[in-house]
C-alpha positions as CSV (number, residue, x, y, z in Angstrom):
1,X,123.0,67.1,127.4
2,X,122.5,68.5,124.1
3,X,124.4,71.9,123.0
4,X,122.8,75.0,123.3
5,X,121.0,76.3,119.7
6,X,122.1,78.8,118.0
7,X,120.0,81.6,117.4
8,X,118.3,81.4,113.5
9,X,120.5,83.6,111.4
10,X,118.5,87.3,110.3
11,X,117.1,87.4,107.1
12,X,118.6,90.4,105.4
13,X,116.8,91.6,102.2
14,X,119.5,94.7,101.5
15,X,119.2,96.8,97.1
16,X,120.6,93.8,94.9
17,X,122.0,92.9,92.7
18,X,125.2,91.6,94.5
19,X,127.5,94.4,94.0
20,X,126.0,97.3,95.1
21,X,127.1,100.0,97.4
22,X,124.8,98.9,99.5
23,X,125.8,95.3,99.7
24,X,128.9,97.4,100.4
25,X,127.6,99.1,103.2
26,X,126.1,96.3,104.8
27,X,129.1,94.0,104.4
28,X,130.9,96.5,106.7
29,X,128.6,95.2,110.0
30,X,129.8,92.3,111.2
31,X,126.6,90.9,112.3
32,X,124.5,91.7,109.3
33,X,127.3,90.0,107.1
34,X,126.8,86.9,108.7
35,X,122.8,87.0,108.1
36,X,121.3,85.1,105.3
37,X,121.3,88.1,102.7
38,X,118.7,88.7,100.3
39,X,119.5,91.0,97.1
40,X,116.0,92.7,96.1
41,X,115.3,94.7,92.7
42,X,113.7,98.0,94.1
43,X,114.4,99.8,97.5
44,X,110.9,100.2,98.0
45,X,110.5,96.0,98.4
46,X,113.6,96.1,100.2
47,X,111.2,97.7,102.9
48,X,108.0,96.1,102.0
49,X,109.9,92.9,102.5
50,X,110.5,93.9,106.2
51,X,107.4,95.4,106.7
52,X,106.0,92.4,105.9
53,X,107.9,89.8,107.7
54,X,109.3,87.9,105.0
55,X,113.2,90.3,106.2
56,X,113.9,90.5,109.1
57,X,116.1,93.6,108.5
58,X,116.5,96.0,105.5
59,X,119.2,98.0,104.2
60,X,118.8,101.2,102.0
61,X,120.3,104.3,100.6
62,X,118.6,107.2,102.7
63,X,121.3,110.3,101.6
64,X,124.2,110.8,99.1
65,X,126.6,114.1,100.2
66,X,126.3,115.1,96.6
67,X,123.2,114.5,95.6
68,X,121.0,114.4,99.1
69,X,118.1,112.3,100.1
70,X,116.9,109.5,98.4
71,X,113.5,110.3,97.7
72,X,111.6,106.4,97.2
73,X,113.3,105.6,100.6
74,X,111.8,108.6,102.4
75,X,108.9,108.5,100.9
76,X,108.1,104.7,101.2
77,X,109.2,104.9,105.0
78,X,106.7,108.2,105.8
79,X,104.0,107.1,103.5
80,X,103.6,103.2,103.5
81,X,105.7,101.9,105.8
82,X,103.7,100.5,109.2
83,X,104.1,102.7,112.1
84,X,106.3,99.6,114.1
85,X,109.2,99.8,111.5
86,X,111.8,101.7,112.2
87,X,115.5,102.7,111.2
88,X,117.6,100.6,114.1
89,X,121.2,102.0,112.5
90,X,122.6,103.9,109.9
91,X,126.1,103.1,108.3
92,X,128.4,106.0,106.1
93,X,129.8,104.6,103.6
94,X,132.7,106.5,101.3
95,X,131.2,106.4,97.3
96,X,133.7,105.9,95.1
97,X,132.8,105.7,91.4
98,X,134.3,103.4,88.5
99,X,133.2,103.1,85.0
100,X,132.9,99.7,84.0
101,X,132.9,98.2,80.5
102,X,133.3,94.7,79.1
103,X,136.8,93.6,78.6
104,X,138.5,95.0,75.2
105,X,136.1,98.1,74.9
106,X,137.8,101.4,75.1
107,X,136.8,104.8,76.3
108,X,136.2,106.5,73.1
109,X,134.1,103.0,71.9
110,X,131.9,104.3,74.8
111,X,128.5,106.2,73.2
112,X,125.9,105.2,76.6
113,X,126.4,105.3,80.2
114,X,124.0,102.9,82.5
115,X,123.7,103.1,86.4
116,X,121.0,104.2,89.3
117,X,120.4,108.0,88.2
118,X,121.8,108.8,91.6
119,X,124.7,107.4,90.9
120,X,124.8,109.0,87.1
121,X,124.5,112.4,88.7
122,X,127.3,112.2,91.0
123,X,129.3,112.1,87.7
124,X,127.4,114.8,85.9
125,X,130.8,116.6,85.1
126,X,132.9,114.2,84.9
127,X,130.6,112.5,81.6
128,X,130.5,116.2,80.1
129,X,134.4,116.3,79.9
130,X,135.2,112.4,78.9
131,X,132.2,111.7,77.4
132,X,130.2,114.7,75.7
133,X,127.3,114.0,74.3
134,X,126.9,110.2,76.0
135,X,123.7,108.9,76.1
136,X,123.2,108.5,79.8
137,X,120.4,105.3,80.7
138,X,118.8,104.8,84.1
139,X,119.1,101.1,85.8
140,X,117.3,99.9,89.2
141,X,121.1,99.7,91.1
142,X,125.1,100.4,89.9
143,X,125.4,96.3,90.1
144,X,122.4,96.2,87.8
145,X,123.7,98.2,85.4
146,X,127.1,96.4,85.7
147,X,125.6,93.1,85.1
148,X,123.1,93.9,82.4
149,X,126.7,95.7,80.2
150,X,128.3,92.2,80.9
151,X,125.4,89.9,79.8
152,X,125.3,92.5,76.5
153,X,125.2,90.5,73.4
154,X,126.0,91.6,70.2
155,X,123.3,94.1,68.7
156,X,121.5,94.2,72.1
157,X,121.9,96.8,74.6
158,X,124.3,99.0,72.2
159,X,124.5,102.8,72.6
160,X,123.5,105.3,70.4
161,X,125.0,104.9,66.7
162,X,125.7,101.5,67.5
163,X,128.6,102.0,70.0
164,X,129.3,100.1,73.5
165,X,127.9,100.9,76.7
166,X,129.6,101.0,80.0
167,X,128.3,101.2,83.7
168,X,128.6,103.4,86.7
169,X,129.6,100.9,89.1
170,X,131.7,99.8,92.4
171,X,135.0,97.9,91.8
172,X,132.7,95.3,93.9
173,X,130.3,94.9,91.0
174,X,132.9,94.5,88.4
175,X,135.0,92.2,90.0
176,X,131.8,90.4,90.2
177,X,130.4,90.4,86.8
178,X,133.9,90.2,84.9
179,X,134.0,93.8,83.4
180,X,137.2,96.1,83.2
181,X,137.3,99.8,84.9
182,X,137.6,101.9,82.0
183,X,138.3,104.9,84.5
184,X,138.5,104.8,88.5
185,X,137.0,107.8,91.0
186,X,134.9,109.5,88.4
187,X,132.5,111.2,90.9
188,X,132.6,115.1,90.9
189,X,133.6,115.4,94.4
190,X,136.2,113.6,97.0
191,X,134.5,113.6,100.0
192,X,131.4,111.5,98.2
193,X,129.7,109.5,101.2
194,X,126.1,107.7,101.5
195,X,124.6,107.5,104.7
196,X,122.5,103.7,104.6
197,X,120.1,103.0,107.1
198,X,119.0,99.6,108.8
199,X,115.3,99.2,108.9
200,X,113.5,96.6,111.1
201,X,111.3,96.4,114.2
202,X,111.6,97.5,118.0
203,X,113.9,100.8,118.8
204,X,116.9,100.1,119.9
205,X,118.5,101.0,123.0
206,X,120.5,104.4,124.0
207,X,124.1,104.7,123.0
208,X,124.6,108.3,124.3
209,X,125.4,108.5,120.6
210,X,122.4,108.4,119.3
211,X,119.8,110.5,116.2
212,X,116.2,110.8,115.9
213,X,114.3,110.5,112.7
214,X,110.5,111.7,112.7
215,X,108.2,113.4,109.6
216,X,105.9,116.0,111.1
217,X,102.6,116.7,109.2
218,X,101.5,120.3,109.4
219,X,97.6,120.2,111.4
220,X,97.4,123.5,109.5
221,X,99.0,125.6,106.9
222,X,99.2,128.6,108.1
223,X,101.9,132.0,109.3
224,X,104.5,130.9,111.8
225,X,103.4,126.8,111.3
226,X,107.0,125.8,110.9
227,X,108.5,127.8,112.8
228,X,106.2,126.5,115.8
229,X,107.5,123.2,115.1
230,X,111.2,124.1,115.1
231,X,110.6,126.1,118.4
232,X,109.9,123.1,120.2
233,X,113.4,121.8,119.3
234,X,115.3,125.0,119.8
235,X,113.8,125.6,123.4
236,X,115.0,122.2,124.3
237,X,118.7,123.0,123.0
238,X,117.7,120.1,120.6
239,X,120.5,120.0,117.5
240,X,118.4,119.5,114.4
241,X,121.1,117.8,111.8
242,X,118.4,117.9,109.2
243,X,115.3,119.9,108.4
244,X,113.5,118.5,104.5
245,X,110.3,119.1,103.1
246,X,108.7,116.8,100.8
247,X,104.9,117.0,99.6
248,X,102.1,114.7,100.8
249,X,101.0,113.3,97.5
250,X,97.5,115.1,98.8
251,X,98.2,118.0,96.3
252,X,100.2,121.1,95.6
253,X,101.5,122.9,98.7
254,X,100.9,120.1,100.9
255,X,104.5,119.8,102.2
256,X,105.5,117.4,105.8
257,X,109.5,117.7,107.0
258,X,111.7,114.9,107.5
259,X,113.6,116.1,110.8
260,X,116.9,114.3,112.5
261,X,118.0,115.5,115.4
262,X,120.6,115.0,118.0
263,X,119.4,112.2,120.7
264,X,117.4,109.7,121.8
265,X,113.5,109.0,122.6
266,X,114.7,107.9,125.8
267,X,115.9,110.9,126.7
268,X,113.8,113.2,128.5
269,X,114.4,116.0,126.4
270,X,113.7,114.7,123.0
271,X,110.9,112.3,124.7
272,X,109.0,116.1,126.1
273,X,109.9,118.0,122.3
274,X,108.1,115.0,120.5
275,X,105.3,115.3,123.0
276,X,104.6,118.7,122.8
277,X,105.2,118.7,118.8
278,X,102.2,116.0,118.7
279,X,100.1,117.5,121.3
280,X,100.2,121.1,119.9
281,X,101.6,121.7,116.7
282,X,101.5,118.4,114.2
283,X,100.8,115.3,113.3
284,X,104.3,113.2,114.0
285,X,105.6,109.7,112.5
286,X,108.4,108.3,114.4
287,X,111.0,106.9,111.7
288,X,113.1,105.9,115.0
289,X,115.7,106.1,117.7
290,X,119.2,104.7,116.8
291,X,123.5,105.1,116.7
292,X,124.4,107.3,114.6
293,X,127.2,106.5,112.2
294,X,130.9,107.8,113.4
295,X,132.2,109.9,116.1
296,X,130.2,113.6,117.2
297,X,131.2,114.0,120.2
298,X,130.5,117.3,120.5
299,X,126.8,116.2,120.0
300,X,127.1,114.0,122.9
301,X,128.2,116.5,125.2
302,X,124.9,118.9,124.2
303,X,122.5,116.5,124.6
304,X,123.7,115.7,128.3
305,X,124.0,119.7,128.7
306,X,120.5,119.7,127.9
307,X,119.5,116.7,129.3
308,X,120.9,118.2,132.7
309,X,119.0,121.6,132.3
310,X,115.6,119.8,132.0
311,X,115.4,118.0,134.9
312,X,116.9,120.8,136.7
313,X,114.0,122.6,135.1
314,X,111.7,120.1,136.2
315,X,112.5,119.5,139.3
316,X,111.8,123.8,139.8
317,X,108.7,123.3,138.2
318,X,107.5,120.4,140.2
319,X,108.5,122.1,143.8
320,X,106.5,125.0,142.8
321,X,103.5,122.9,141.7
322,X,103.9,121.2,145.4
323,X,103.5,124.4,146.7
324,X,99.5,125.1,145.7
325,X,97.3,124.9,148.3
326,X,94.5,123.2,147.4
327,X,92.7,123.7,150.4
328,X,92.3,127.5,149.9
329,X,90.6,127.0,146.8
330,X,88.0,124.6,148.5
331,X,87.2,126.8,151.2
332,X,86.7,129.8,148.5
333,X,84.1,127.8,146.5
């Protein structure tokens, strides 16, 4: 008797270079470490790979504490992604920031900066007081820019006035690529974290622990439009943990929101809120159903509060409905 096969490892395409934060971020799950991982150049192929079927999971930057959303990723997920992918996880990683150089180069050799412009502008003060007046250059990824400063030759890639550049980096990428940290935990502020999100298809079961990510398209713009749509969260006791508008690329003042909120589409309060929303107030996109990343346990405790009150609610509803006598209306006709 032959021994059982083992399931085909997941194909994992994931922001390359090797070295990035989110290599980082996906190196912390267990299961996607062991896939067969595929570094890709832009975030927006990291998802068109998926959506495609040449990845069977993706893994992107989707919000920095610092400097918020990550626009291409919300934007490529609402506007070209197929309705059947989905965010299946999301993963908080802790951003620290090192600035990387080739081995020998100093800090005051250093005349141009290179990273993600994310990443840059997590540093923004930090560059004014080291490094006035640097030339700051935008890359595709921190490991990117890490590797491009190490393959430097002389005369190519130079700063301004002919001077070295250095990278924005992890400690991952330089490690990697055989550069020196120049300086260690250069972003502007401590508690720097990234929230990464897992794309592929089918929703994944309830946790109890658990957010919802949709993009609602107003069917009209007009007095009270968003506030409608928030309504049909707040009556549901529905925690909204985040509430952004972005335009529609169909012209100025054409604006949809990006909403998380606490729960799951299996449960019976957020399933009736996304009804309603679509039936009476907006076009919706569902971006998914999934675990959120560490503990809220005081989230968990709403949602069953609420989840509670509405079948308590609909079980009133429906005795009263069982109630109508249909016969006195025939015999009225």
């Amino acid at each position: 008797m032959s021994p059982p096969a083992h399931p085909p490892r997941p194909r994992v395409a994931f922001l390359g270079p090797p070295g990035t934060f989110t290599e980082e971020a996906l190196l912390s799950q267990p299961d996607l470490a062991a896939g067969d991982l595929v570094p890709v150049r832009l975030i927006s192929d990291v998802i068109t790979e998926v959506d495609q079927g040449r990845a069977d999971l993706g893994v992107v930057p989707i919000e920095n504490a610092i400097e918020g959303s990550v626009n291409v990723t919300l934007d490529t997920l609402a506007f070209e992604a197929s309705e059947d992918l989905v965010i299946q996880r999301e993963v908080v990683l802790p951003i620290d920031m090192h600035l990387c150089a080739r081995p020998g180069t100093r800090l005051a050799d250093v005349t141009a900066v290179v990273s993600i412009p994310h990443a840059s502008a997590q540093c923004r003060d930090w560059l004014a007081r080291k490094l006035p007046g640097v030339e700051v250059q935008a890359a595709n990824s921190t490991a990117e820019a890490a590797r491009d400063v190490a393959e430097e030759t002389a005369g190519k890639g130079k700063g301004k006035g002919g001077g070295a550049r250095a990278a924005i980096a992890t400690s991952l990428a330089a490690k990697l690529y055989g550069l020196e940290i120049l300086a260690a935990d250069i972003e502007d502020h401590p508690d720097n974290e990234t929230r990464f999100v897992v794309i592929g298809k089918g929703i994944p079961a309830r946790t109890g622990h658990d957010k919802t990510t949709i993009v609602v398209f107003q069917s009209q713009d007009r007095p009270g439009s968003l506030l409608g749509i928030l309504q049909e969260f707040a009556a549901r006791a529905v925690n909204l943990t985040k509430l952004e508008s972005r335009p529609t690329k169909r012209g100025l003042g054409n604006y949809c929101f990006f909403i998380d909120c606490e729960g799951h589409i299996s449960d019976e309060v957020i399933a009736d809120a996304l009804r309603n929303l679509a039936a009476k107030q907006a076009e919706v996109k569902f971006l998914g159903s999934y675990p959120v990343g560490g503990p809220q346990e005081a989230g968990v405790a709403r949602r069953h509060a609420a989840g509670r009150a509405w079948k308590h609610a609909s079980a009133w509803v429906e005795s009263l409905r069982a109630q109508i006598d249909e016969t006195a209306v025939e015999d009225g006709a």
